[in-house]
Backbone as XML, in Angstrom:
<?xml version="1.0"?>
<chain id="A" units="angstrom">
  <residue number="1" name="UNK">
    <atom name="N" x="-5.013" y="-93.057" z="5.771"/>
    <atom name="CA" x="-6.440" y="-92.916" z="6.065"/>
    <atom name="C" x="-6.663" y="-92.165" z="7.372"/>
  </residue>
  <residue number="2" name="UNK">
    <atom name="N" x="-5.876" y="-92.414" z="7.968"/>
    <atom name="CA" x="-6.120" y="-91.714" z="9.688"/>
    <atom name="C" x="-5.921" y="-90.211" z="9.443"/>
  </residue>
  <residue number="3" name="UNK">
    <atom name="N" x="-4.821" y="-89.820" z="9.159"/>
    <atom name="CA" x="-4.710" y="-88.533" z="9.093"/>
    <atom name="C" x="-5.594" y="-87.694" z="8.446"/>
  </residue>
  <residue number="4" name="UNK">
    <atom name="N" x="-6.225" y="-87.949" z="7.168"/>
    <atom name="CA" x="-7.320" y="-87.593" z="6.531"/>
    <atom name="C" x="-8.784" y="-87.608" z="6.909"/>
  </residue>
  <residue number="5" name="UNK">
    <atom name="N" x="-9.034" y="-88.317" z="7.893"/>
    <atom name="CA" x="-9.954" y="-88.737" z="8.360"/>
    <atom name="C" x="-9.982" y="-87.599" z="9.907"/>
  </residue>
  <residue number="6" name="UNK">
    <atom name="N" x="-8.695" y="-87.737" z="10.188"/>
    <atom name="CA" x="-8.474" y="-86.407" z="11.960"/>
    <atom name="C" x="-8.310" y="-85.123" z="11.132"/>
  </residue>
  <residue number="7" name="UNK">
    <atom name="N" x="-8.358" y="-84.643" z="10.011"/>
    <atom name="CA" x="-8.399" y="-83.266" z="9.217"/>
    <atom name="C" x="-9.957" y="-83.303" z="8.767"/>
  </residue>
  <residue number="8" name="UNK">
    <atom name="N" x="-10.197" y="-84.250" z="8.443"/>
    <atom name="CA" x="-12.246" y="-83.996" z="8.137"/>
    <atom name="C" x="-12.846" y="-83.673" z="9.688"/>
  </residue>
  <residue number="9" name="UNK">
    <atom name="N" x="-12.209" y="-84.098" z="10.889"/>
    <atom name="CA" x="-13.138" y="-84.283" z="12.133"/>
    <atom name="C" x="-12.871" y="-82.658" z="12.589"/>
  </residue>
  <residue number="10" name="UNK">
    <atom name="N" x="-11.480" y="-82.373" z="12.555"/>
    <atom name="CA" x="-11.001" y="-80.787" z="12.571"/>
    <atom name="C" x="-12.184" y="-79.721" z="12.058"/>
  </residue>
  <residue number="11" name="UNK">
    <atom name="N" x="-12.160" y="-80.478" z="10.971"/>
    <atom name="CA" x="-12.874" y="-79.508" z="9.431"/>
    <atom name="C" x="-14.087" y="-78.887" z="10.157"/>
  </residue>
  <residue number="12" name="UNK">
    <atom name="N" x="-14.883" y="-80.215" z="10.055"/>
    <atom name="CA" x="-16.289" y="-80.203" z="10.629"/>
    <atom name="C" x="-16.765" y="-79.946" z="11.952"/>
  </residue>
  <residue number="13" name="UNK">
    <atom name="N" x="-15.834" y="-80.402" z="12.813"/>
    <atom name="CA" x="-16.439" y="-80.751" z="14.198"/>
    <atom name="C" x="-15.783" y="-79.162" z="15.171"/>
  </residue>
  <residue number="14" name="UNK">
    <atom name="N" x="-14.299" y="-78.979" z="14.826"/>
    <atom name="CA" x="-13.634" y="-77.849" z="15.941"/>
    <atom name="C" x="-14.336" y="-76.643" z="15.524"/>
  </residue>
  <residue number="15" name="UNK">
    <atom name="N" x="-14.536" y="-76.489" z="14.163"/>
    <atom name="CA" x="-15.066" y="-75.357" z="13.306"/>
    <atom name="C" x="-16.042" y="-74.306" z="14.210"/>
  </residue>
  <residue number="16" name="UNK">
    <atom name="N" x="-16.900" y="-75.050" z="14.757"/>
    <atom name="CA" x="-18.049" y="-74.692" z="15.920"/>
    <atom name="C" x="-17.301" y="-74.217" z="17.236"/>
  </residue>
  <residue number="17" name="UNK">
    <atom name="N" x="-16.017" y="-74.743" z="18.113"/>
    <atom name="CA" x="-15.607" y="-74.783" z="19.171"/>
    <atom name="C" x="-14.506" y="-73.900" z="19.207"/>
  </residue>
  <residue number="18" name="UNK">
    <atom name="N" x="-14.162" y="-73.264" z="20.643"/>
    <atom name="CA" x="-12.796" y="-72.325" z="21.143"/>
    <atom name="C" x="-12.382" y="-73.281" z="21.686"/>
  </residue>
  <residue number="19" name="UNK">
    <atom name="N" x="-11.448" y="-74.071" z="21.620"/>
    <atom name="CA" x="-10.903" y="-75.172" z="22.626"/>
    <atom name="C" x="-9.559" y="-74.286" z="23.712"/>
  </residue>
  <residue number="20" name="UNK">
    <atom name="N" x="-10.138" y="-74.370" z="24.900"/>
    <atom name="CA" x="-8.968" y="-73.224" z="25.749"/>
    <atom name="C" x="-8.027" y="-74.187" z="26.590"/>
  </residue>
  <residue number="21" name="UNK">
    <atom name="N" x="-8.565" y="-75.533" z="26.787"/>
    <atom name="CA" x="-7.657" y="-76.965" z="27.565"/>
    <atom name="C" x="-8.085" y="-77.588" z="26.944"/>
  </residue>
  <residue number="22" name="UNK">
    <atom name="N" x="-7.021" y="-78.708" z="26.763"/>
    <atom name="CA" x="-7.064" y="-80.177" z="26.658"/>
    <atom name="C" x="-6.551" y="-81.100" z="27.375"/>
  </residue>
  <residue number="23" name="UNK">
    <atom name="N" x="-7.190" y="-82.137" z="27.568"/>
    <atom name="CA" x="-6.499" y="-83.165" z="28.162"/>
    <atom name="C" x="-6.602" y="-84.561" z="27.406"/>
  </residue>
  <residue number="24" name="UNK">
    <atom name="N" x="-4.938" y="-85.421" z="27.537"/>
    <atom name="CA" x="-5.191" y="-85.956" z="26.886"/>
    <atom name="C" x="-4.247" y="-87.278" z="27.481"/>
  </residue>
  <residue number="25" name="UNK">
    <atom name="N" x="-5.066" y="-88.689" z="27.635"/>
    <atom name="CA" x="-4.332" y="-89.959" z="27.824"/>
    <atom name="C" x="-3.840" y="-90.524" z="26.699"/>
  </residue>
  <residue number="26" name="UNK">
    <atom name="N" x="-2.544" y="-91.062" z="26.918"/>
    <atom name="CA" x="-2.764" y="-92.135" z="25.404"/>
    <atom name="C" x="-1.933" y="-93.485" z="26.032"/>
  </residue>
  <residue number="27" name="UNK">
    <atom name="N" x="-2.510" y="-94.115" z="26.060"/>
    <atom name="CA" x="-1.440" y="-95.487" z="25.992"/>
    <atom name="C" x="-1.553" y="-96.664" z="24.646"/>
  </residue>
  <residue number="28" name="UNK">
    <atom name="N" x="-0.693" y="-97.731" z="24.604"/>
    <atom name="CA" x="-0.677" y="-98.672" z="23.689"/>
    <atom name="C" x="-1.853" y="-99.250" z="24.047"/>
  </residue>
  <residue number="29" name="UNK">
    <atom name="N" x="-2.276" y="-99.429" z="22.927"/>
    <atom name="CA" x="-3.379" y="-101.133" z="23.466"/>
    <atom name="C" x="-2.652" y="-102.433" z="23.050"/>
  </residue>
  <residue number="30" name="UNK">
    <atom name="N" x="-2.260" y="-102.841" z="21.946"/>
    <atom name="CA" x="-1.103" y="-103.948" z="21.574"/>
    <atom name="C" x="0.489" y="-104.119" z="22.069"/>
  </residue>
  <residue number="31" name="UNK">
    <atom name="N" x="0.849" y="-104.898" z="22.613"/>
    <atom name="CA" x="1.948" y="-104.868" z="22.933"/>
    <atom name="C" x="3.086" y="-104.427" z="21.439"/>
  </residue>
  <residue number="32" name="UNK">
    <atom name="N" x="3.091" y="-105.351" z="20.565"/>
    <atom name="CA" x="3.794" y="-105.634" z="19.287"/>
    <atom name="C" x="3.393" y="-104.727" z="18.141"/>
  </residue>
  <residue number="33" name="UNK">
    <atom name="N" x="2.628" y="-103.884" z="18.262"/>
    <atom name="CA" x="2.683" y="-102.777" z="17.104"/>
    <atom name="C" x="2.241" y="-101.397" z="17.742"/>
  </residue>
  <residue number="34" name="UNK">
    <atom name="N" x="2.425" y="-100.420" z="16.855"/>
    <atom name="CA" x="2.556" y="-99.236" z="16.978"/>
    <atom name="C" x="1.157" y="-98.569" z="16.891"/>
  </residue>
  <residue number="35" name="UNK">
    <atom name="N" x="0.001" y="-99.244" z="17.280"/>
    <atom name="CA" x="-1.706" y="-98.754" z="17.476"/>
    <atom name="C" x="-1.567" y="-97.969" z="19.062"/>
  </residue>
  <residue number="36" name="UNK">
    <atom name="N" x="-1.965" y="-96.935" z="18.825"/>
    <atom name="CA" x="-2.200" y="-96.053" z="20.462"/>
    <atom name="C" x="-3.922" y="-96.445" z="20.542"/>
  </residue>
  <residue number="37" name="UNK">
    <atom name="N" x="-4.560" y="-95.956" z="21.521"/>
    <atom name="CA" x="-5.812" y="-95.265" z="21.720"/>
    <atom name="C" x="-5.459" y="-94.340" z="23.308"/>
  </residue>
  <residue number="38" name="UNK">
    <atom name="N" x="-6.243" y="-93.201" z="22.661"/>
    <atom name="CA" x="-6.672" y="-91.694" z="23.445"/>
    <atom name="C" x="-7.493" y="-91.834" z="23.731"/>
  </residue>
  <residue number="39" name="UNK">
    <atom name="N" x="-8.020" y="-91.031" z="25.309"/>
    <atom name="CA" x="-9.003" y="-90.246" z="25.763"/>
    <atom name="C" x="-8.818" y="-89.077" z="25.678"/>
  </residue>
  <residue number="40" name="UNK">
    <atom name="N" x="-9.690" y="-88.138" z="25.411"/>
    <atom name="CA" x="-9.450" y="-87.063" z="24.825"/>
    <atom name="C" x="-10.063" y="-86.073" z="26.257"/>
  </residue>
  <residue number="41" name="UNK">
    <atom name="N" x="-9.888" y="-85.134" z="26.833"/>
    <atom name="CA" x="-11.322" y="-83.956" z="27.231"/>
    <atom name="C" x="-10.789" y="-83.103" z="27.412"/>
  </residue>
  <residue number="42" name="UNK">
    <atom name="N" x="-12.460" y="-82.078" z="26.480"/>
    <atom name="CA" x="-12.099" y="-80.606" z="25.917"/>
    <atom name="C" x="-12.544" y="-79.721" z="27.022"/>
  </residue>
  <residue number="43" name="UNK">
    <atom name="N" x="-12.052" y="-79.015" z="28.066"/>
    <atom name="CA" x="-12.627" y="-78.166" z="28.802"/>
    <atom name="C" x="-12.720" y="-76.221" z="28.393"/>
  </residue>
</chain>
């Protein structure tokens, strides 16, 4: 579901944008499984 779901946001959303940087955090939020969360920013 995730991956399909970050190819619709691609689809729709970058379609409009030149993205020339990114920056990007990611750490775990759960110790015991494999869930990340990102901050993302597009300059």
């Amino acid at each position: 579901f995730g991956y399909s779901a970050s190819n619709k946001i691609r689809k729709d959303f970058f379609y409009f944008y030149n993205i020339k940087k990114a920056i990007i955090f990611e750490t775990k939020i759960f110790e015991f499984t494999g869930t990340n969360v990102g901050i993302l920013m597009f300059l």
